[in-house]
C-alpha positions, 0 to 999 in steps of 0.5 A, spaced: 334 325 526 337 321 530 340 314 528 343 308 531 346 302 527 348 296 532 355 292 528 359 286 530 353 280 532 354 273 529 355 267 532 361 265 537 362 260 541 361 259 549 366 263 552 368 267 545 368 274 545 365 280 541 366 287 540 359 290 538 358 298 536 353 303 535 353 308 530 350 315 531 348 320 525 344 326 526 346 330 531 351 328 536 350 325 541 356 325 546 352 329 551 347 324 552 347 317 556 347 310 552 345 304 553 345 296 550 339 293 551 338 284 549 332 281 547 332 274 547 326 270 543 319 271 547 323 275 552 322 282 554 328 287 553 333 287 557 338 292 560 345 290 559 350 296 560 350 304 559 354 309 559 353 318 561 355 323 557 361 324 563 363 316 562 360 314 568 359 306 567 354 302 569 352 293 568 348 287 569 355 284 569 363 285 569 363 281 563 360 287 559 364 293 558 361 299 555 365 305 552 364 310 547 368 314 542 365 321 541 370 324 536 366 318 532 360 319 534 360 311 537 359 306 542 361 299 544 360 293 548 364 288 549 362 282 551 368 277 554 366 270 556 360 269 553 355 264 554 349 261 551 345 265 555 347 271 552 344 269 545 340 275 544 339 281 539 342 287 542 340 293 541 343 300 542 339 306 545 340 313 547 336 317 552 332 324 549 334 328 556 341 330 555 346 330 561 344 325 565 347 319 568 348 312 566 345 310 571 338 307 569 336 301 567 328 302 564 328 302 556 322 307 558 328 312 559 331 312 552 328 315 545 332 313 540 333 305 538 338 301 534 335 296 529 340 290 533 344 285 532 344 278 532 348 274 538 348 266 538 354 262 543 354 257 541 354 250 546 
């Protein structure tokens, strides 16, 4: 079975930075398409960046970088420039269908979840 562990939320200030990572156990999952998605109180999830099997990136905004390391089986999401805005818990996901672009903004198109991390910036 697939897992996903999400690592490096805290609380950082307005304009701060974090690295955050998803780590994948089970299977590998180098040929799948992964994604973070946030979900701040009250709000629904929303997408924030993915990545294809091929590297192929996509996001809401330039200040969100995906990557991943598939020789470490792990994704990562820095964050540059944050505002209070961003404060949310950030989730990682992993599409079921293997080969397919980054380019899908649905949490319906992904399978696999993360428990989250917290991320506060504060003002």
């Amino acid at each position: 079975q697939v897992q996903l562990v999400e690592s490096g939320g805290g609380l950082v200030q307005a304009g701060g930075s974090l690295r955050l990572s998803c780590a994948a156990s089970g299977r590998t999952s180098s040929n799948y398409a992964m994604a973070w998605f946030r979900q701040a109180p009250g709000k629904g999830r929303e997408f924030v960046a993915s990545i294809s099997s091929s590297g192929v990136k996509d996001s809401i905004e330039d200040k969100f970088t995906i990557s991943r390391d598939n020789a470490k089986n792990t994704m990562y999401l820095q964050m540059n420039g944050l505002k209070p805005d961003d404060t949310a818990v950030y989730y990682c996901a992993r599409r079921a269908v293997s080969g397919a672009v980054a380019f899908n903004r649905s949490p319906y198109e992904y399978a696999y979840w993360g428990q989250g991390t917290q991320v506060t910036v504060s003002s």
